[in-house]
Residue frames as qw, qx, qy, qz and C-alpha x, y, z in Angstrom:
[[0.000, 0.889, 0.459, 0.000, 0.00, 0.00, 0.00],
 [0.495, 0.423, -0.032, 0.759, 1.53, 3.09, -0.93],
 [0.364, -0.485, -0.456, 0.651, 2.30, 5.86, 1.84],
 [0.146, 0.719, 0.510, 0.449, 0.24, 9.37, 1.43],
 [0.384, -0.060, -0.469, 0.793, 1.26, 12.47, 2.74],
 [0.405, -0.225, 0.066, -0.884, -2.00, 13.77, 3.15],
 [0.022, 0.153, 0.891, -0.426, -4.23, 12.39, 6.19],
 [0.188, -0.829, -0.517, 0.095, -8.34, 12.82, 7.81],
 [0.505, -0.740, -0.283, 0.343, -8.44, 16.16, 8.89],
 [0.394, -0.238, 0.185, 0.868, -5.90, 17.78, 7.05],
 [0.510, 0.740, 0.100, -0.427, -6.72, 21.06, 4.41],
 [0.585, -0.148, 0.546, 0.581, -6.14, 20.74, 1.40],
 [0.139, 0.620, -0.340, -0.693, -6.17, 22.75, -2.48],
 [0.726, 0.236, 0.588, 0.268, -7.17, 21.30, -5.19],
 [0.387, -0.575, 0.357, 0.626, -4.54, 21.93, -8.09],
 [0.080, -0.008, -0.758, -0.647, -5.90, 20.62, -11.55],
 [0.014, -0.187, -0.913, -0.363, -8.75, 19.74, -13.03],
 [0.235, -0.689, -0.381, -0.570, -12.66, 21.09, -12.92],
 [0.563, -0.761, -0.319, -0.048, -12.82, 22.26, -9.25],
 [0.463, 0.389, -0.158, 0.781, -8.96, 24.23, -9.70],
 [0.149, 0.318, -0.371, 0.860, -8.45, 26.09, -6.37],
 [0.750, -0.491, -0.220, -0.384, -11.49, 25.12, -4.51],
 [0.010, -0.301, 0.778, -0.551, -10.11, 24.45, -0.45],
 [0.788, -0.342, -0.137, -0.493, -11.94, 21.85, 1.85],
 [0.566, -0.565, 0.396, -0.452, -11.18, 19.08, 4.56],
 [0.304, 0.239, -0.917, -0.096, -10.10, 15.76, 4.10],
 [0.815, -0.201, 0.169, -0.516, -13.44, 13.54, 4.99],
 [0.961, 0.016, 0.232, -0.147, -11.58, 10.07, 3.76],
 [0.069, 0.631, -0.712, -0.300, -8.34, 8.56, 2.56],
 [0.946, 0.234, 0.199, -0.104, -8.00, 5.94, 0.44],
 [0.442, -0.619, 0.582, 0.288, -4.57, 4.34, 0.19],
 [0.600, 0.150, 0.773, 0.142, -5.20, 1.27, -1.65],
 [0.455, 0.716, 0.464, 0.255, -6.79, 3.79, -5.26],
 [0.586, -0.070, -0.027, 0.807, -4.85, 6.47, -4.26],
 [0.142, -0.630, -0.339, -0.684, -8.04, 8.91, -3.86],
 [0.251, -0.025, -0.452, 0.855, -9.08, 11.15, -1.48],
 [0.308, -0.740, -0.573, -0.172, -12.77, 12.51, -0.34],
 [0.197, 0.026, -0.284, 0.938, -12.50, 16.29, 0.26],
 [0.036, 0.718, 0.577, -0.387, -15.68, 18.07, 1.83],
 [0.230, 0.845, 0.149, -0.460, -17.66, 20.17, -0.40],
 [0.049, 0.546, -0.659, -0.515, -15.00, 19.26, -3.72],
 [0.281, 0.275, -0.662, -0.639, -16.27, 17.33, -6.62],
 [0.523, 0.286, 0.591, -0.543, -19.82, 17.17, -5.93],
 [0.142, -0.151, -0.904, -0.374, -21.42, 14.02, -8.22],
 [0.690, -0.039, 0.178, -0.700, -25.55, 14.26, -7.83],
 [0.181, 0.169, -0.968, -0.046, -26.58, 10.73, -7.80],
 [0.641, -0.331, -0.293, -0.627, -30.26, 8.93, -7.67],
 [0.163, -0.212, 0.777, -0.570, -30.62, 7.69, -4.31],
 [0.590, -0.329, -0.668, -0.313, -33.73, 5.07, -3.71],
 [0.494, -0.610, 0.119, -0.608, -36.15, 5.41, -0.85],
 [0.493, 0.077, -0.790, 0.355, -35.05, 3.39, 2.53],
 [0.535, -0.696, -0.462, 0.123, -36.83, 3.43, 6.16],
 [0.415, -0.515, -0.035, 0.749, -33.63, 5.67, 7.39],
 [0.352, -0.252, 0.311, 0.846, -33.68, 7.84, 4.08],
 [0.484, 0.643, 0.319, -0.501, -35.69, 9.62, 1.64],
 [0.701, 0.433, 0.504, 0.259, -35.42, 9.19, -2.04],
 [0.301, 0.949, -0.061, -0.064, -34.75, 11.58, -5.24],
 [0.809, 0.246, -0.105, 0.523, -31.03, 12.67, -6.15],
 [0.610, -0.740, 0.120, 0.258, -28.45, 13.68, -3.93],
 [0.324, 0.863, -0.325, 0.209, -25.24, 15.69, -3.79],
 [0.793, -0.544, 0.200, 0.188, -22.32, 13.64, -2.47],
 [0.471, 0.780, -0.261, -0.319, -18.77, 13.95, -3.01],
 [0.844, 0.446, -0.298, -0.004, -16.60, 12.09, -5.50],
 [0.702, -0.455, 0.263, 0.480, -13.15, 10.64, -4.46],
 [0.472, 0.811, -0.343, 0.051, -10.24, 12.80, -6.40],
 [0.883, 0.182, -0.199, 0.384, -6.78, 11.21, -7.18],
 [0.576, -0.746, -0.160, 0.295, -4.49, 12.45, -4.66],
 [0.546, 0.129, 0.361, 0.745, -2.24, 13.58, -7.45],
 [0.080, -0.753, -0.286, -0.587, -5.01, 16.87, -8.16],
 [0.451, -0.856, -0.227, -0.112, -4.50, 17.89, -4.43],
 [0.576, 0.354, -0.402, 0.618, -1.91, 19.55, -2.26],
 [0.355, -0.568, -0.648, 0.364, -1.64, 20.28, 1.21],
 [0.139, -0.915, -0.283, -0.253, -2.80, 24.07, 2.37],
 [0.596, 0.138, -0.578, 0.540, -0.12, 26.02, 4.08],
 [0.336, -0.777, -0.472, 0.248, -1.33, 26.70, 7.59],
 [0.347, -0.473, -0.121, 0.801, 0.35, 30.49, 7.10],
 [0.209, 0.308, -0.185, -0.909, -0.97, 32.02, 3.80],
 [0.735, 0.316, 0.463, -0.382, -3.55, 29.10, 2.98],
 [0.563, 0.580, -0.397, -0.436, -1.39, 28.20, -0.72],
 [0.957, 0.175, -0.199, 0.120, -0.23, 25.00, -2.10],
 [0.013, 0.727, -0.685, 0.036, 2.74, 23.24, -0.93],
 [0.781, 0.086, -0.618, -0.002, 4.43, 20.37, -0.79],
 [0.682, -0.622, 0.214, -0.320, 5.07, 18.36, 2.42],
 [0.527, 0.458, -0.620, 0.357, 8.16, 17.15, 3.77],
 [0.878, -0.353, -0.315, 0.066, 9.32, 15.22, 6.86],
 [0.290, 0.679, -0.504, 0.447, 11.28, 16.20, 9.89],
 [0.700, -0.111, -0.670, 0.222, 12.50, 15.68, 13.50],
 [0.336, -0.894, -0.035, -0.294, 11.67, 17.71, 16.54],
 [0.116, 0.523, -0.699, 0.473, 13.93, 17.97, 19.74],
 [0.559, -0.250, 0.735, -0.293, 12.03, 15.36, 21.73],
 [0.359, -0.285, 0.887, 0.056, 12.02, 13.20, 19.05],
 [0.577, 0.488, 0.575, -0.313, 9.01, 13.32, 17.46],
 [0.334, 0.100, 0.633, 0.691, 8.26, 12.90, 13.43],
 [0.362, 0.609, 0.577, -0.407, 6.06, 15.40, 12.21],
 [0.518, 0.455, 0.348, 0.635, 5.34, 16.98, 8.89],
 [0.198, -0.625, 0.021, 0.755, 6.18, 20.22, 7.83],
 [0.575, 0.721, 0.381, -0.061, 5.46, 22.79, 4.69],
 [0.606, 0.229, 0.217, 0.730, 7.85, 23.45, 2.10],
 [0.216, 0.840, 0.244, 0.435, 6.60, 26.59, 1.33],
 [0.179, -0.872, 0.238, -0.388, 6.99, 28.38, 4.98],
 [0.368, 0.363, -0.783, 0.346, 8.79, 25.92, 6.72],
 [0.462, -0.300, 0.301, -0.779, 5.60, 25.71, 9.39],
 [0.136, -0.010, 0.974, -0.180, 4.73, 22.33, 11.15],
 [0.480, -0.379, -0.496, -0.616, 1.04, 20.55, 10.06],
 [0.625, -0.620, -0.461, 0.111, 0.55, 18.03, 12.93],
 [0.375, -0.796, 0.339, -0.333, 0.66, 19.99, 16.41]]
């Protein structure tokens, strides 16, 4: 399974393709297809049959994008960057943005 440097939880940019600069949340990773579910980013309508828990008609949900169209947000001016690996002073691994040089995880 290949290793992604975007997580849950993180922001992120999308970089190419119909929804070009649109910003939202990571809701879902998928390792294994290399896609990604971002809140509110490439909304698919889809017909939805009626269920006891649900109501019918067609619904907005969104699409997985290829993790290749996204990039992380930098937490200091909110632009694309890339993300890069370091080492605190007690030891810990956390990432970090190219751009400003600013830690993601706390």
């Amino acid at each position: 399974m290949p290793k992604l440097k975007i997580k849950k939880g993180d922001h992120v940019v999308v970089i190419t393709g119909k929804d070009k600069g649109k910003k939202g949340e990571v809701l879902k990773v998928m390792p294994a297809e290399n896609r990604v579910i971002v809140k509110g980013v490439g909304m698919i309508r889809r017909h939805q049959r009626q269920t006891a828990a649900q109501d019918g008609g067609i619904i907005s949900k969104e699409a997985a994008i290829h993790v290749s169209n996204l990039a992380i947000e930098d937490p200091k001016d909110g632009k694309p960057t890339r993300v890069g690996y370091k080492f605190l002073k007690d030891g810990r691994k956390v990432r970090f943005a190219r751009r400003s040089g600013e830690t993601i995880d706390g």
